[in-house]
C-alpha positions as CSV (number, residue, x, y, z in Angstrom):
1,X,0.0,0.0,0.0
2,X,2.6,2.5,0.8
3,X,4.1,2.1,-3.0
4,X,1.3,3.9,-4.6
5,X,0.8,7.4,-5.9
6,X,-2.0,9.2,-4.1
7,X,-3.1,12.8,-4.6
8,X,-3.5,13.0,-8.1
9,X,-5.7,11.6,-11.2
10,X,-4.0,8.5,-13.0
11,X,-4.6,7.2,-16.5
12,X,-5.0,10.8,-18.0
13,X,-2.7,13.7,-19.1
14,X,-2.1,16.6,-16.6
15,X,0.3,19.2,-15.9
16,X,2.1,19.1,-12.9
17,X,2.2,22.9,-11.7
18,X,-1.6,22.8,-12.0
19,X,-2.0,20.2,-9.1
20,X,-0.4,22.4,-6.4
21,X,-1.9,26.0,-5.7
22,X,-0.1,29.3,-4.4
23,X,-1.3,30.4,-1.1
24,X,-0.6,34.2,0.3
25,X,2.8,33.9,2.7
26,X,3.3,30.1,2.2
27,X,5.2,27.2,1.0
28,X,2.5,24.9,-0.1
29,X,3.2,20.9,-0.5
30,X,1.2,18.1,-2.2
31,X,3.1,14.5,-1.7
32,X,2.3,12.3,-4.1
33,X,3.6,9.2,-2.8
34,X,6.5,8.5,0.4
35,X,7.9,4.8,1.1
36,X,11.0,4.0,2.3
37,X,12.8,4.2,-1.4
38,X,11.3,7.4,-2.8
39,X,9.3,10.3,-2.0
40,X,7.7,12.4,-4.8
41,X,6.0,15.8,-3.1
42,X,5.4,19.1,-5.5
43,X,5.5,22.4,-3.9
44,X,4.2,26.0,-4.5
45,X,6.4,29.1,-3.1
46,X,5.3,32.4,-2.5
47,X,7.9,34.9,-3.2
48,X,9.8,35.1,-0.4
49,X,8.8,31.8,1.4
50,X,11.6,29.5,1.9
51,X,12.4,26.2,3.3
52,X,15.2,26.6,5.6
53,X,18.6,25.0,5.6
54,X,18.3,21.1,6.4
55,X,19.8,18.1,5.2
56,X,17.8,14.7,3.7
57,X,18.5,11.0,4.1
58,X,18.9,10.4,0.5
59,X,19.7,12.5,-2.8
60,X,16.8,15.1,-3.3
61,X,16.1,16.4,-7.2
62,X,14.6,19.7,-7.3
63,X,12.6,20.2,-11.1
64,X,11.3,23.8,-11.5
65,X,7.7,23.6,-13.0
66,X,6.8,26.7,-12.8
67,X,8.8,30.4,-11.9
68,X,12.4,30.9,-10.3
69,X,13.9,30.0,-6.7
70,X,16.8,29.5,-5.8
71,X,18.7,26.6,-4.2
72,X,21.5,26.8,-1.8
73,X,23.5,23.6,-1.6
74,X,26.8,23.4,1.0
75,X,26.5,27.4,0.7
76,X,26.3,27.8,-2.7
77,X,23.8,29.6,-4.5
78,X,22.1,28.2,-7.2
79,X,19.3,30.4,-9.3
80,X,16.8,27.5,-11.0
81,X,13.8,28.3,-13.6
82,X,11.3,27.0,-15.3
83,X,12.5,23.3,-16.6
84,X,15.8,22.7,-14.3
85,X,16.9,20.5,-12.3
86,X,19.6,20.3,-9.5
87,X,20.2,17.6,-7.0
88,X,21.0,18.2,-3.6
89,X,23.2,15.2,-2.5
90,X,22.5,13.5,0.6
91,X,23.2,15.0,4.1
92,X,24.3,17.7,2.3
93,X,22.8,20.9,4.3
94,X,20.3,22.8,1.6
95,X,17.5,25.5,1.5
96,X,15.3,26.5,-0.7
97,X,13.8,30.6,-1.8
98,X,11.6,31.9,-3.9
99,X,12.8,34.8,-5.5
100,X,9.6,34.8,-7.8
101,X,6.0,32.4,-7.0
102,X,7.6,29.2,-7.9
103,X,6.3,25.8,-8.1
104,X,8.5,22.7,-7.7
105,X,8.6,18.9,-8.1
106,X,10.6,17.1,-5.6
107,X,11.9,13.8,-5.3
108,X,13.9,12.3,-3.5
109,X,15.8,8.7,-3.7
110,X,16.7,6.9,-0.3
């Protein structure tokens, strides 16, 4: 049971940065699905909502769907938009900003 997607509509086309909504002073998350191997969960930043600095278990991918954040990995800045990827390597301390609304696809890979 806890290998199956939840949260969104299977068998038809849809587009990602529709399922999550923006929400006034925010960071907004839908999880798709979370097991021990994987965890898919999209997100939806306000300007200027962030997710502090914090490390993960296994290697997290960042996709941008939508907008531009930034990603700071080991201190290092990283500015992301619409269609890129980076991967934050596990226990690696990382935060994420948005410098604009943003919306983001996250998975990670224990």
């Amino acid at each position: 049971m806890g290998n199956k997607m939840k949260n969104i509509k299977k068998g038809e086309a849809l587009q990602l940065s529709n399922e999550v909504q923006y929400q006034d002073g925010q960071v907004v998350s839908k999880t798709l699905s979370q097991n021990e191997h994987v965890s898919l969960t999209l997100f939806a930043f306000e300007k200027g909502e962030e997710i502090s600095t914090h490390e993960s278990g296994g290697d997290a991918m960042v996709t941008v769907l939508e907008g531009c954040g930034k990603v700071t990995i080991a201190g290092i800045e990283h500015i992301l938009n619409q269609g890129e990827t980076i991967v934050m390597p596990a226990q690696t301390p990382h935060a994420v900003y948005g410098l604009e609304r943003f919306k983001m696809l996250l998975t990670v890979v224990f």
